[in-house]
TITORZA-496861 format. One line per field, with one value per residue (C-alpha): residue number from 1; y, z, x. Coordinates in Angstrom, 3 decimals, always signed. Layout:
n: NUM;...
Y: Y;...
Z: Z;...
X: X;...
This chain:
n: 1;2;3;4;5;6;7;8;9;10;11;12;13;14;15;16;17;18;19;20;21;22;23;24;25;26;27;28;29;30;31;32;33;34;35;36;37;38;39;40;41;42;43;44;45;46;47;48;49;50;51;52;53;54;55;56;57;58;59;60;61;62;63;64;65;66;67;68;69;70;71;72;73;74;75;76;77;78;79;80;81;82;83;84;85;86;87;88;89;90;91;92;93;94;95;96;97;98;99;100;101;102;103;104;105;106;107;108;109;110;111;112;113;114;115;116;117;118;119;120;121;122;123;124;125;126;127;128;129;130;131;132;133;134;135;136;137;138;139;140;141;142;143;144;145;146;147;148;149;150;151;152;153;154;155;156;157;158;159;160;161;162;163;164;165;166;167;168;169;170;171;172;173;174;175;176;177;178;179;180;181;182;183;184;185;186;187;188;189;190;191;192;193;194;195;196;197;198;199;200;201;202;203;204;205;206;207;208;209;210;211;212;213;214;215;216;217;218;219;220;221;222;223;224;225;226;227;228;229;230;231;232;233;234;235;236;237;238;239;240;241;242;243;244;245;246;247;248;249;250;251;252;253;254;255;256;257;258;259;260;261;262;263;264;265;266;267;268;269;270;271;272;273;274;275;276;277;278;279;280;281;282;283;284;285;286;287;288;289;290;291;292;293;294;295;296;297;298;299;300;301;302;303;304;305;306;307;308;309;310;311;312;313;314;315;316;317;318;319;320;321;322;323;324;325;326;327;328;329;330;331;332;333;334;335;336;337;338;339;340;341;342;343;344;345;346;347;348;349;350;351;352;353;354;355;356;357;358;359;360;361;362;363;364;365;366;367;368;369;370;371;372;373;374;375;376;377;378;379;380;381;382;383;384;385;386;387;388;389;390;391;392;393;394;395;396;397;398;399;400;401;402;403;404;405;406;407;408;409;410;411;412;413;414;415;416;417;418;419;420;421;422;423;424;425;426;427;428;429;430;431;432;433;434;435;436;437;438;439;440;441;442;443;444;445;446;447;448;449;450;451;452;453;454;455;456;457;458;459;460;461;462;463;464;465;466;467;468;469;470;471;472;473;474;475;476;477;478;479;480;481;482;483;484;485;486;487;488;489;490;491;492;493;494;495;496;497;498;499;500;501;502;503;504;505;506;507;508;509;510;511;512;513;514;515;516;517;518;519;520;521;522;523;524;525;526;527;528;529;530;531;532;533;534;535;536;537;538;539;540;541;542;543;544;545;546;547;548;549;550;551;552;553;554;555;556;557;558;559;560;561;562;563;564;565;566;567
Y: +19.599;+21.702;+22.205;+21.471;+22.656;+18.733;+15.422;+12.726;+9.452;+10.371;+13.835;+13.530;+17.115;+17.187;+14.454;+13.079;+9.052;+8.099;+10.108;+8.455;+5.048;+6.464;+7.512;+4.149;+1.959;+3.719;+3.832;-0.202;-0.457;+1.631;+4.521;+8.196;+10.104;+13.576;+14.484;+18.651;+19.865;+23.312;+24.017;+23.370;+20.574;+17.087;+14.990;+17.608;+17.202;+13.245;+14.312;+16.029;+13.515;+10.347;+8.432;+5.826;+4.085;+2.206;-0.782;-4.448;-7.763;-5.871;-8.618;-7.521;-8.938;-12.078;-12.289;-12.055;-14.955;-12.609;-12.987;-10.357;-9.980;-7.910;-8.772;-7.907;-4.683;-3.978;-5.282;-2.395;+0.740;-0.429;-0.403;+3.136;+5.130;+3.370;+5.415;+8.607;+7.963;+6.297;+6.663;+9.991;+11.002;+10.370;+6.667;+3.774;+0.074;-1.074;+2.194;+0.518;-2.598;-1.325;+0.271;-3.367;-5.200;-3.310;-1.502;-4.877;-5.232;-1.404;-2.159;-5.708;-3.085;-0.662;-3.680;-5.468;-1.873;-1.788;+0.227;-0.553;-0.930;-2.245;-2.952;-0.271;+0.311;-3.698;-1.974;+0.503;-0.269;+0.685;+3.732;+2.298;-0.999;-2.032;-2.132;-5.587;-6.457;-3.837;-4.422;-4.572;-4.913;-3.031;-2.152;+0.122;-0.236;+2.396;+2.986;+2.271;+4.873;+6.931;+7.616;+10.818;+11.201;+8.191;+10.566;+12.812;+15.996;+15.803;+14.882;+18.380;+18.346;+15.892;+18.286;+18.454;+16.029;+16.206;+13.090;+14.071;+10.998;+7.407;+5.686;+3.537;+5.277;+2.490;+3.685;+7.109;+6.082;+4.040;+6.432;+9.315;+7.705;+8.543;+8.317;+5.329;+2.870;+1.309;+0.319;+4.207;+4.887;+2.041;+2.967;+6.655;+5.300;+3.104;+6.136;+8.512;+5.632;+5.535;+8.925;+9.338;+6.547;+8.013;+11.439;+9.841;+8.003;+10.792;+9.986;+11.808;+10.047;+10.502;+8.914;+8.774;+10.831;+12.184;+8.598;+7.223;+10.499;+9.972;+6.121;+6.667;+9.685;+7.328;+4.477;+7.030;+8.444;+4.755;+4.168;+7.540;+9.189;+13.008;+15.156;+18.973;+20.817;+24.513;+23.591;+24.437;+23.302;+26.841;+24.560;+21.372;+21.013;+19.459;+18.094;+16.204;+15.413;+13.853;+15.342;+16.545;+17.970;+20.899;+24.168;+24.986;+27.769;+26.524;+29.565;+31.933;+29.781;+28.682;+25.424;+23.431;+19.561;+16.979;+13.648;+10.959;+8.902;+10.926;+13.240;+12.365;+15.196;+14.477;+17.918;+18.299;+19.776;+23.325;+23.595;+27.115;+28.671;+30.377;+31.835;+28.194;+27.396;+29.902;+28.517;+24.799;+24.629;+27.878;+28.101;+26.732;+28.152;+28.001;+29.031;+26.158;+23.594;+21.485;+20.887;+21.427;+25.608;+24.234;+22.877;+26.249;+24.284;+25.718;+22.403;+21.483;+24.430;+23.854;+20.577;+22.003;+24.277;+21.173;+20.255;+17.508;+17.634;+18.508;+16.639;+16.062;+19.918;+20.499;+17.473;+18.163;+15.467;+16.603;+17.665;+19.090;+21.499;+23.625;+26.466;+27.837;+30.821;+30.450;+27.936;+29.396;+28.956;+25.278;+23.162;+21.165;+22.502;+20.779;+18.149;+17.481;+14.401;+12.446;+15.157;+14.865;+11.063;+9.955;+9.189;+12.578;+14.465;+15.827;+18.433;+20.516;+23.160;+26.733;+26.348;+23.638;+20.350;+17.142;+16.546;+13.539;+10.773;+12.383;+9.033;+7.657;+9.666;+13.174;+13.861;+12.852;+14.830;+18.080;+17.825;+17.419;+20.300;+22.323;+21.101;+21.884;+25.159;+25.944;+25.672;+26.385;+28.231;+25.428;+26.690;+26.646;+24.135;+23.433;+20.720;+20.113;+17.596;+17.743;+17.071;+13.343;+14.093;+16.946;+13.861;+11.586;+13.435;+16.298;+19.451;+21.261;+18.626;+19.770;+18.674;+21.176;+19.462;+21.036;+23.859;+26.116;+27.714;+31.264;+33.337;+30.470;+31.680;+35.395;+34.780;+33.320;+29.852;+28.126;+28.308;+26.343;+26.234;+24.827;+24.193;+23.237;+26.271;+28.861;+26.989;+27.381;+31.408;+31.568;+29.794;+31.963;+28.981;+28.231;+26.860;+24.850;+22.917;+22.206;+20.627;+18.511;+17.444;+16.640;+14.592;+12.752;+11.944;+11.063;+8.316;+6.825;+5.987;+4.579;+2.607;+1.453;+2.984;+6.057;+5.833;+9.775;+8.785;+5.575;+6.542;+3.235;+0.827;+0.902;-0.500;+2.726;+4.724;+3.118;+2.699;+4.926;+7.489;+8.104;+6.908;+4.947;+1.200;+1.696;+2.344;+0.583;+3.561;+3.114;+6.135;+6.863;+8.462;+10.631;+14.383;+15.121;+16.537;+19.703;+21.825;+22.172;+22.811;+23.923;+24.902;+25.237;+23.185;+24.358;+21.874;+22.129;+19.762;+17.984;+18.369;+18.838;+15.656;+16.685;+17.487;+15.771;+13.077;+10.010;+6.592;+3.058;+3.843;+6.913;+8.955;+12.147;+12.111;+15.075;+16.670;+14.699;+11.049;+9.948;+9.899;+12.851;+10.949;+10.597;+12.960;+10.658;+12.367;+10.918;+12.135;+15.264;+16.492;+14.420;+13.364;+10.274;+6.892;+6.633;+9.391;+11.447;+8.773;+8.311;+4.437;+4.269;+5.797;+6.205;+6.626;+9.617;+8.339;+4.722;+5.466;+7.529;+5.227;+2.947;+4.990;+5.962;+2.493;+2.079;+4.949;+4.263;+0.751;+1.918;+4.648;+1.917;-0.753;-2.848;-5.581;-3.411;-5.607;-4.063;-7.259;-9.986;-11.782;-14.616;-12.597
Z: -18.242;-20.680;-24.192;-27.047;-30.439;-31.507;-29.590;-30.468;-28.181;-27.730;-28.170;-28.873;-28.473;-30.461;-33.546;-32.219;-32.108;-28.782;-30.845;-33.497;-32.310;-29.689;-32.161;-34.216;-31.205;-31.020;-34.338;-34.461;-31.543;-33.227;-31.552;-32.818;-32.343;-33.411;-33.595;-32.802;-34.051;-33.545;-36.265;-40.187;-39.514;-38.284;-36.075;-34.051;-32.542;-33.405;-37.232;-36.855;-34.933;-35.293;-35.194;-32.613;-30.395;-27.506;-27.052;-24.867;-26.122;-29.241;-32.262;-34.730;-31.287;-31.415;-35.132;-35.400;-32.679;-29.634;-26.436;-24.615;-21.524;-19.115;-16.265;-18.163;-19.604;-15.481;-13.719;-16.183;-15.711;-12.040;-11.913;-13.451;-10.797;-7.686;-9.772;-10.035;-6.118;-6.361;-8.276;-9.675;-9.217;-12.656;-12.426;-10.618;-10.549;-11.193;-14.602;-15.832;-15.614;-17.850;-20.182;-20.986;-21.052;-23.622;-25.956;-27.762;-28.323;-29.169;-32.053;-33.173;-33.174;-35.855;-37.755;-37.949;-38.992;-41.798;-40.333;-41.593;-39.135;-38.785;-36.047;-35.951;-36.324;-35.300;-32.453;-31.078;-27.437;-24.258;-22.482;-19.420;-20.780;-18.381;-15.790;-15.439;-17.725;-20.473;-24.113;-25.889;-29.740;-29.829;-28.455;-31.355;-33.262;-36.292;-39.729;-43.299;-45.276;-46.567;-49.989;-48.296;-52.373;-50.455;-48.626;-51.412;-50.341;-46.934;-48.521;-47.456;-44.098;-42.597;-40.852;-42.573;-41.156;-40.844;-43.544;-46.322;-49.065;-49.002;-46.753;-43.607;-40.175;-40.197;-43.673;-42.722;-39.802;-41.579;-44.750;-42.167;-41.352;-45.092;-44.242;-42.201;-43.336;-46.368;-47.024;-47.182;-50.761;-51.457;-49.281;-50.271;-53.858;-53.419;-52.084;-54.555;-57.093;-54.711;-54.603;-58.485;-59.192;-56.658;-58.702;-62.260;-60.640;-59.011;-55.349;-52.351;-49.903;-46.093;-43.067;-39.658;-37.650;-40.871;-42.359;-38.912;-38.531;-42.467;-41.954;-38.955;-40.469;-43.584;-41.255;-39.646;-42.979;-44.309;-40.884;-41.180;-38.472;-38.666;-38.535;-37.870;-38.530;-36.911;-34.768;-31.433;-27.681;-25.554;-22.954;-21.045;-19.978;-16.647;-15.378;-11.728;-11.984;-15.302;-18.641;-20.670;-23.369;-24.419;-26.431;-30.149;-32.370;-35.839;-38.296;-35.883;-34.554;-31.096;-30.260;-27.724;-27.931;-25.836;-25.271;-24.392;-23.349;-22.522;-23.860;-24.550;-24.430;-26.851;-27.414;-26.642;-24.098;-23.485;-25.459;-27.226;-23.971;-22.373;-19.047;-18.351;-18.953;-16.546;-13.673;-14.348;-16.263;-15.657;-17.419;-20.612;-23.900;-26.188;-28.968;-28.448;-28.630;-31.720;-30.823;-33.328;-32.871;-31.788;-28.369;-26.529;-23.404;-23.176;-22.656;-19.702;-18.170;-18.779;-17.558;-14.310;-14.146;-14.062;-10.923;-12.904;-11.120;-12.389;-11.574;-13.287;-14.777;-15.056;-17.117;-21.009;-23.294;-24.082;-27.620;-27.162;-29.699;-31.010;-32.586;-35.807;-37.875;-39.791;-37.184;-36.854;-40.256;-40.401;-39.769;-36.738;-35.422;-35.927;-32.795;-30.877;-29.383;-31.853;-32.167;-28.703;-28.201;-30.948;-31.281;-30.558;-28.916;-25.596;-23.488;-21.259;-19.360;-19.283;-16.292;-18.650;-16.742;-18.269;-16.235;-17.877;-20.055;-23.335;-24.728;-23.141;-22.648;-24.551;-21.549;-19.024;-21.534;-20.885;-17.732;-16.272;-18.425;-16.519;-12.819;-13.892;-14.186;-11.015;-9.699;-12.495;-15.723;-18.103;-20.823;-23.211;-22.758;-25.017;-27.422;-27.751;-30.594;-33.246;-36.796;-36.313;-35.305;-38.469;-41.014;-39.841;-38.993;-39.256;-37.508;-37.104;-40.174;-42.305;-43.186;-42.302;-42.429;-46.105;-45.860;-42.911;-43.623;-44.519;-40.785;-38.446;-37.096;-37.607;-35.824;-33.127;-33.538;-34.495;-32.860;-34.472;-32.947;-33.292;-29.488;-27.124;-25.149;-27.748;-28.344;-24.707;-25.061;-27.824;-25.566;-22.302;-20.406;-18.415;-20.906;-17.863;-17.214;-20.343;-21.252;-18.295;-18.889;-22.457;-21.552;-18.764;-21.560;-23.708;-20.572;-20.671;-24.419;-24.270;-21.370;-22.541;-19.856;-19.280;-14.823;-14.594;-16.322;-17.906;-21.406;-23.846;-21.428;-22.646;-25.456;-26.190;-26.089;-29.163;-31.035;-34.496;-32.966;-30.495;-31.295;-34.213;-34.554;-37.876;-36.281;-33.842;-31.381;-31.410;-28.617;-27.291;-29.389;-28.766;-29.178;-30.071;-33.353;-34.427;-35.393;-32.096;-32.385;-30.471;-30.247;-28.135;-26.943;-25.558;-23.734;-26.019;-26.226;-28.867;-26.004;-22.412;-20.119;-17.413;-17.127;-15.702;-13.911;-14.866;-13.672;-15.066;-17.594;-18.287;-16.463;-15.500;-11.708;-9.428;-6.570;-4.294;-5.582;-7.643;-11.353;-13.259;-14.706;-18.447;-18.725;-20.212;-21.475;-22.668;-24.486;-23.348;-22.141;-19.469;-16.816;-17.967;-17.196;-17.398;-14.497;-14.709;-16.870;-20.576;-20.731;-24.860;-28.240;-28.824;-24.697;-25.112;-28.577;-27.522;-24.465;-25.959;-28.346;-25.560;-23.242;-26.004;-26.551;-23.368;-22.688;-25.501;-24.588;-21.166;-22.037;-24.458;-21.355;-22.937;-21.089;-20.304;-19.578;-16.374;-16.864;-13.825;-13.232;-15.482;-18.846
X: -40.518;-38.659;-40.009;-37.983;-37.315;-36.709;-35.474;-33.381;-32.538;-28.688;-27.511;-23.111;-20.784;-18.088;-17.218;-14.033;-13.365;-15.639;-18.038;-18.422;-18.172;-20.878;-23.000;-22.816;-23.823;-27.124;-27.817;-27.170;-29.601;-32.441;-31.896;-32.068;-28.420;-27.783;-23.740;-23.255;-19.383;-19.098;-16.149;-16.900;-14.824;-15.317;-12.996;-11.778;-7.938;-7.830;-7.865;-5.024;-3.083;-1.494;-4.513;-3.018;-5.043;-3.468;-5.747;-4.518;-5.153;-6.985;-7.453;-4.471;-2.022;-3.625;-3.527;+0.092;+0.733;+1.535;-0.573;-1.805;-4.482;-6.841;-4.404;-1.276;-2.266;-3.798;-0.397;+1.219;-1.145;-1.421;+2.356;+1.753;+0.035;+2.236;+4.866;+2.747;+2.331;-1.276;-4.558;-5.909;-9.158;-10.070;-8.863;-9.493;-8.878;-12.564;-12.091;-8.768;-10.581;-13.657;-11.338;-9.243;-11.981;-14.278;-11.612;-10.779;-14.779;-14.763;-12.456;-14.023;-17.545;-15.480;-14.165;-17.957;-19.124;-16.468;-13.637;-10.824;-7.967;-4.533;-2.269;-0.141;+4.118;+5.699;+7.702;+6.190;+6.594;+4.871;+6.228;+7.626;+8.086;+10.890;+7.672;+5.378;+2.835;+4.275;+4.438;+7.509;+6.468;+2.983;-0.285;-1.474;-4.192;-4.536;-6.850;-5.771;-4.897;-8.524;-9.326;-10.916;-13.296;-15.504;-17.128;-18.738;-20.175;-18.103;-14.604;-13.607;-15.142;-12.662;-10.319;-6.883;-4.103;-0.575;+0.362;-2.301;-0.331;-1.122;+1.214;+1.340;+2.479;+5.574;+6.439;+6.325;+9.139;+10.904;+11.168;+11.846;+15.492;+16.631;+20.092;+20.790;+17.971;+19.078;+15.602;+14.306;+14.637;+12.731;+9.714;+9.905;+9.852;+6.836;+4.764;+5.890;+4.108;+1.355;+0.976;+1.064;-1.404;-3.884;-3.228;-4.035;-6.998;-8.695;-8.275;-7.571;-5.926;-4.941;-3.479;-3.215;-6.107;-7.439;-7.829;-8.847;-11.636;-12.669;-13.213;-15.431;-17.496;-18.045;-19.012;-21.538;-22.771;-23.771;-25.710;-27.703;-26.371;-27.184;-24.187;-24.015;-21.189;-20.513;-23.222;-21.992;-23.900;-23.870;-25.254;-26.046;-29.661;-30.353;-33.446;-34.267;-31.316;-30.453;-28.897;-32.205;-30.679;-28.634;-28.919;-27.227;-26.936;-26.842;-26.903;-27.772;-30.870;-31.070;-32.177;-33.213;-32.265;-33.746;-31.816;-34.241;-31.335;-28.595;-26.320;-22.011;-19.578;-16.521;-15.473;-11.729;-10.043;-8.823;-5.482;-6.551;-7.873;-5.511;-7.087;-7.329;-4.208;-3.030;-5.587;-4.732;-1.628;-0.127;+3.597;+2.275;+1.390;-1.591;+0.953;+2.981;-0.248;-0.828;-4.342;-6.776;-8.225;-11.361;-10.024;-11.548;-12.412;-15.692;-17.995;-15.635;-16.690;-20.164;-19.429;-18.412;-21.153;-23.783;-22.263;-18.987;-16.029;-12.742;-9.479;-5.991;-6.186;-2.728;-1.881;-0.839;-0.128;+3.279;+4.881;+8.405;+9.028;+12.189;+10.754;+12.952;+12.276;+9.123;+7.516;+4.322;+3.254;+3.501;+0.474;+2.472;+5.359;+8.458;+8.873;+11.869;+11.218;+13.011;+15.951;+16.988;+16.580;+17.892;+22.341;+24.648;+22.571;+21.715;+19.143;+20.526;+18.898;+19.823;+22.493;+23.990;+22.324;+21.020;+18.236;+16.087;+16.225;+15.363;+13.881;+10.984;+7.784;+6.768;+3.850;+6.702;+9.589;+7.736;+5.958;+10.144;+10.929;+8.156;+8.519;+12.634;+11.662;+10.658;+14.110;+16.109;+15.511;+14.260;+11.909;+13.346;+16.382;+18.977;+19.564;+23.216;+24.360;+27.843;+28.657;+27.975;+23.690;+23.434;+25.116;+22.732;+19.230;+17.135;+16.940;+13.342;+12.603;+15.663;+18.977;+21.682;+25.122;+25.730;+22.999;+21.562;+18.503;+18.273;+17.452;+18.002;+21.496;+20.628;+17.862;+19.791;+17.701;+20.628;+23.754;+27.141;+30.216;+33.945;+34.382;+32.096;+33.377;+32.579;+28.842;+28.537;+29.538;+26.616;+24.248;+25.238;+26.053;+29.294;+31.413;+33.412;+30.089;+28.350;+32.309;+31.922;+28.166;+29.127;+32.525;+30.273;+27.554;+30.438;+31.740;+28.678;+27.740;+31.375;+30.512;+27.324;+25.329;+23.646;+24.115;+22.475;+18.812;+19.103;+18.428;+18.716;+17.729;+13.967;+12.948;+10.860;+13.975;+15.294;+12.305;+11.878;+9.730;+12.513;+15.980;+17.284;+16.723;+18.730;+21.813;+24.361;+24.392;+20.426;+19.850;+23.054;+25.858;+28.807;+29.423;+32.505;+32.945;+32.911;+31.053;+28.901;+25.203;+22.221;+18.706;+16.204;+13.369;+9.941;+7.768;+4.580;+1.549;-0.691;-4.219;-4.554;-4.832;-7.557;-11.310;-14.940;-13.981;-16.034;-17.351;-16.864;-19.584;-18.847;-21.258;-19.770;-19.170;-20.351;-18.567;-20.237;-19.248;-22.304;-23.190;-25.028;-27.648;-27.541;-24.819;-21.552;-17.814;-14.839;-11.541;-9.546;-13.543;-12.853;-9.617;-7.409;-7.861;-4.408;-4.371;-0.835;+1.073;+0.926;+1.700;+1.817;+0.898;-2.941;-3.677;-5.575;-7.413;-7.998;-9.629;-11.815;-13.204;-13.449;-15.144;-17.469;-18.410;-18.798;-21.080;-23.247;-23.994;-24.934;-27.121;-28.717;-29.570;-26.871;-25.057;-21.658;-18.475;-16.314;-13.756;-14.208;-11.168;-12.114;-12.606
């Protein structure tokens, strides 16, 4: 047996949601827990996201008089895969089952602990909610705002996230359609008061994935978890068998770690490496990622080198993206998810095709873009929209119907146009067939029915995120007033979507079918539940809580729940 430098009961990689939650199980059970986070800061990629965690028949549902259930939320993903042509390897019916039975009990466990959480945005629908057993109000579960000073010493070791003011995610949507909610002012107002109060009083708040990240690290802090920051594992230890430990370097010193119980990987996926992009994902960028820098995909090829078996690689959790002048400076880049579905606008590719419903799913939105592109020159693609879209909305998060930023048309960013023809010219498209696709989009918004890609037809697709639920045209809008605009859209991602496949429990699964003893992922370490499909905010966050519950509790000799039909 291996001799080592110290040896805790469960031994947790990275500091992301399934983590933490993880980590708290033990801790309530009496066992020992150690959490290793390579980077200075904590919460790795969920910090810096939306914080959204996509959990069925979770408590908040039930609480506001809407019924949910196990078999529901399974009729949906089931419905899911059938599309995707069948189960992935890193899902099965017997996983899905696990994951809706246990992530309502995962968040009643954060709520008991005192996490405060909410349900999140009213109507915020599934994905594919046209499909059985879909949602069409909400799934989400979220955290309060975070008063970030709670956490004393380590209120500058949450890593920074994108909405660092005191405001609900709903407020931030609602507030974000300034000019055709009448109700925006108001909400902007109320923050600004927030935000001023907090000022006077000393506080520090945060929202989304940074308040979600700071409310579990406080949680763990209060039970006496350890936590090491830039404390990163060069390797997993293996012994008869089972997960023994794993190695660190902390300051220079290496240490060995023993993990009487087992050991969780929760460190990311490999969004910031790009040799592996180019062997799993090739076409994509690590530029274009808004994954946290951390995400160097290192443990999932330790994972593999234990004998863990890879699957769904080439999945990305899509974040389309239009680029303009200055881009790489901002903390997130600005999206164009909600540019392209929302009223007057369009995507066209670079022969001048629509080729998808620009509402619905971003991992579906860019993983089209990229299989596009194998046949026709799609990266980037064009968004094509008119006077009407630049009155109404944002471009690359600015307003440019009375002023264009300085560099974005010299730059050739921004293109504007009096004719469709001469935007075409600009664009080096035929101007003969981008007229066409535009009348044709034009036919259908007057018809009230998109009969190319069905765009409006899902509740999704008009949702705030997406479209405009403030406005009569909701998704689908004209273009037909000049000036013509467009700009181009890159198929970028917020984390990849594959790695370790893993059991019902957790256990990482080797090549030849059967668990690695002791040895547990979840998140973006390991391949989706979900398989290829995304089926609704929070489906990479919420399983990994879940599966980090899970995991925990089965490591612990816990009674786990894998959902009989009667639950």
């Amino acid at each position: 047996m291996a001799k080592f430098d110290e040896t805790y009961d469960w031994v947790v990689v990275g500091s992301g949601a399934g983590a933490c939650i993880s980590a708290l199980v033990m801790q309530q059970a009496g066992k020992s827990v150690v959490i290793l986070e390579k980077s200075p800061f904590f919460g790795g990629t969920t910090a810096k996201s939306g914080g959204v965690m996509w959990i069925p028949n979770n408590r908040f549902m039930h609480e506001d008089g809407e019924p949910d259930s196990i078999e529901a939320a399974m009729t949906y993903l089931d419905a899911l895969q059938e599309l995707d042509g069948g189960d992935a390897p890193g899902t099965s019916q017997e996983k899905r089952r696990a994951y809706f039975a246990n992530a309502p009990k995962a968040i009643d466990f954060l709520c008991e602990q005192g996490v405060a959480l909410r349900r999140g945005p009213a109507f915020w629908p599934d994905y594919y909610d046209e499909l059985p057993g879909a949602c069409k109000t909400s799934r989400t579960v979220v955290a309060l705002p975070f008063n970030l000073k709670e956490l004393g010493e380590y209120s500058d070791k949450i890593r920074p996230g994108f909405a660092p003011f005191n405001a609900l995610l709903e407020e931030g949507m609602q507030a974000g359609h300034a000019r055709t909610n009448p109700r925006a002012k108001k909400i902007m107002g109320r923050i600004a008061l927030r935000t001023i109060r907090d000022k006077l009083l000393g506080r520090k708040y945060t929202t989304a994935g940074a308040a979600l990240q700071g409310r579990l690290l406080k949680a763990a802090l209060d039970a006496g978890i350890e936590i090491r920051l830039q404390a990163p594992v060069e390797e997993l230890l293996i012994e008869g068998g089972n997960a023994a430990g794993v190695v660190t370097s902390t300051e220079g010193q290496r240490k060995r770690i023993g993990a009487r119980l087992g050991v969780l990987v929760n460190a990311g996926g490999f969004a910031h490496n790009q040799a592996m992009r180019d062997k799993y994902a090739p076409g994509t960028r690590v530029e274009w990622t808004q994954a946290a820098d951390c995400d160097t995909g290192e443990m999932i090829e330790e994972l593999d080198r234990v004998g863990g078996k890879l699957a769904q690689m080439d999945q990305m959790v899509g974040y389309q993206s239009t680029l303009s002048p200055g881009w790489e400076q901002a903390y997130v880049a600005p999206g164009a998810q909600g540019m392209t579905g929302k009223p007057h606008a369009i995507l066209v590719d670079q022969s001048g095709e629509r080729f998808m419903n620009e509402g619905g799913s971003y991992e579906l939105y860019c993983e089209t873009m990229r299989k596009r592109n194998q046949s026709v020159p799609a990266i980037p693609s064009w968004a094509i929209f008119d006077r009407q879209y630049v009155e109404k909305y944002k471009v690359a998060d600015k307003y440019i119907d009375k002023t264009i930023p300085d560099g974005w048309i010299e730059a050739g960013y921004l293109h504007k146009a009096d004719t469709l023809e001469e935007l075409a010219d600009s664009i080096k498209i035929d101007p003969a067939k981008l007229s066409a696709m535009v009348s044709r989009w034009n036919g259908f918004v007057q018809a009230g029915e998109d009969k190319d890609f069905h765009r409006g037809e899902r509740e999704y697709d008009n949702c705030g995120f997406v479209g405009d639920p403030f406005s009569d045209a909701r998704s689908r809008g004209t273009i037909e007033r000049g000036p013509f605009y467009a700009v181009p859209v890159i198929p970028g991602d917020v984390s990849t979507y594959g790695g370790v496949v893993t059991d019902s429990n957790g256990q990482v699964v080797g090549e030849n079918g059967t668990p690695i003893g002791r040895l547990y992922a979840t998140g973006t370490s390991s391949a989706s539940v979900m398989g290829n499909v995304y089926a609704g905010a929070g489906s990479s966050i919420g399983p990994s809580l879940t599966f980090g519950y899970i995991a925990a509790r089965h490591a612990a000799g816990l009674n786990s729940d894998h959902g009989g039909q009667n639950d």
